[in-house]
N, C-alpha and C positions, 0 to 999 in steps of 0.2 A: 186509311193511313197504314203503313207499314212501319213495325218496331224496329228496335235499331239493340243487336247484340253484340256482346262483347264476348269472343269468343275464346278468355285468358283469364286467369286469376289473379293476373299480378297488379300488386295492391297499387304500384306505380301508376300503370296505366286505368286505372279504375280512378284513381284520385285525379288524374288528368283530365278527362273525360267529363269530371262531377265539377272540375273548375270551372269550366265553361259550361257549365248549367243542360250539357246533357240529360236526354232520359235513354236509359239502355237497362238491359237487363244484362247478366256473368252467366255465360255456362260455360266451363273452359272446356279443350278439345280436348287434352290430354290424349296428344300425338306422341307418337313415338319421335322426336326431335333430332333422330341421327340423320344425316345427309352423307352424299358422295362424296369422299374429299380432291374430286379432281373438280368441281366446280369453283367458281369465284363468288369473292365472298357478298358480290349484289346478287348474284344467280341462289345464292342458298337461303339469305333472308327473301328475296323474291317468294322462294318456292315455300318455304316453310310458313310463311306468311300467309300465302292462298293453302298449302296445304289445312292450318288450322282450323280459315274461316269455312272450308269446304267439310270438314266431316261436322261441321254443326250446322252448316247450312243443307245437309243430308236429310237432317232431323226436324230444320225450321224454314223448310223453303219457301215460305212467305215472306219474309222476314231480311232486313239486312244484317247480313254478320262482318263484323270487324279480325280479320285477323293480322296478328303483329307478332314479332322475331325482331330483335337485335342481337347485334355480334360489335365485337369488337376487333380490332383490323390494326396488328403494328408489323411493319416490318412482313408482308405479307407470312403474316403467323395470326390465326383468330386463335383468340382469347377466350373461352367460354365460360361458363360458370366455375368456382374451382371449388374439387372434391372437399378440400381439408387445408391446415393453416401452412402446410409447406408449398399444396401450388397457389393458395392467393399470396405469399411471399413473394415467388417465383416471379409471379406475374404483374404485383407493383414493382418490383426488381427491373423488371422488361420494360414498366412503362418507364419507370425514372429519367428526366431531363431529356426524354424524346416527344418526339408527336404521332400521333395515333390515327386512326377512323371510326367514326361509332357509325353505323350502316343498321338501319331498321327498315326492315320490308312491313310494309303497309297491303292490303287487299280486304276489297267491301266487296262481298258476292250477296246476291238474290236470285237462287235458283230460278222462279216462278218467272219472274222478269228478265232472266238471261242476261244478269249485268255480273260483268268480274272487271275492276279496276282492281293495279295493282299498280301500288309506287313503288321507290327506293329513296329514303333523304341519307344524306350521307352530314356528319360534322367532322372536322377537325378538332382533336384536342391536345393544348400542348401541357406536358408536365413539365413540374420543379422538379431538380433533382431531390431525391427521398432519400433521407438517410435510415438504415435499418432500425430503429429505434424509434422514429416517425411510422413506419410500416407497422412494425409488432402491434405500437398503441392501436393502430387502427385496426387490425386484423383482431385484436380482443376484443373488439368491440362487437365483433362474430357479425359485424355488417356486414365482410365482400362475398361470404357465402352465397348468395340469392341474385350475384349481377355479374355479368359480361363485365373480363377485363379486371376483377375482384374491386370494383368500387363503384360508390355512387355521388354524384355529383351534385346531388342535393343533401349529401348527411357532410360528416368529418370530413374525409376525404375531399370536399369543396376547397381547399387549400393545398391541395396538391395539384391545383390548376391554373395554373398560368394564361390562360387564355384560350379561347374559342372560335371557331372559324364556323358560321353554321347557328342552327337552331337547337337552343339550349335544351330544350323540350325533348329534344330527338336523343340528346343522352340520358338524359330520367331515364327516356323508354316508349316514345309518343312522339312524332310530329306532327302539334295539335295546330299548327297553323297552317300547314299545307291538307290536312286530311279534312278542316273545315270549309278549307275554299273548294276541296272535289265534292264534299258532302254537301252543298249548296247547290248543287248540277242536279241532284236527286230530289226535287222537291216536294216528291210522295214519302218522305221518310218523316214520322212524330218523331224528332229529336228532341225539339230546343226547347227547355221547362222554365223561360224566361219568354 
């Protein structure tokens, strides 16, 4: 049986993973995460996506690795993590009373088996309008530091959402229902601890 890695630190997709009674092992890639900005925004989680699972699957080529990237997509402007509290301002500013894309590139490689899938799930997200004083509170909260788009949809900011078009899953940071139905294709992989 072949192990199944996570090839990402992020606590998100680690707790996603562990919902569904996964076994994997964490080594993250710690890629250099810059891209060309003449590409689109499926083309860049695509690539960054297999880029990750591939410098750990360099290391573990027996092995399945999981690599994953989200962006966030308004108004063809991605959104990426924000430095400090004046661009996650900015950037709830941008999403306010508009709709959005949250875009995760997905890719399972196994060198030794010469397998690379590679998805794209895309959601829809609509916001309330925000007023600055709703924004500030959450930005102290030093949540939107660490997410695409300066917010997460499972903390505080779950109220800043109007509605969803897509897989809830997919804006956490994981879409765990479509990457189980491709990891069910693989049935040399010890995942499932149920």
């Amino acid at each position: 049986m072949c192990k199944l890695i996570l090839a990402s630190s992020s606590e998100r997709r680690k707790d996603i993973l562990k919902m569904v009674k996964l076994n994997f092992d964490v080594i993250p890639s710690n890629i250099d995460e810059n891209y060309e900005k003449k590409l689109s925004p499926k083309q860049i989680v695509k690539k960054l996506s297999q880029k990750k699972a591939m410098a750990v699957s360099n290391k573990y080529p027996n092995s399945y690795v999981i690599g994953a990237d989200t962006i966030v997509n308004v108004k063809n402007k991605i959104l990426n993590k924000p430095k400090n509290k004046i661009e996650a301002f900015k950037m709830l500013k941008f999403l306010s009373n508009t709709e959005h894309l949250v875009l995760t590139g997905v890719c399972l490689i196994n060198k030794k088996d010469n397998v690379i899938f590679n998805f794209v799930e895309i959601t829809k997200v609509y916001f309330y309008k925000l007023d600055e004083e709703l924004i500030l509170r959450y930005i102290n909260t030093k949540s939107p530091y660490d997410k695409s788009g300066s917010y997460g949809i499972q903390d505080y900011s779950a109220g800043f959402v109007k509605k969803i078009e897509g897989c809830y899953y997919n804006v956490v940071g994981f879409p765990i229902s479509k990457f189980l139905n491709v990891l069910r294709t693989f049935p040399k992989i010890e995942s499932i601890s149920i």
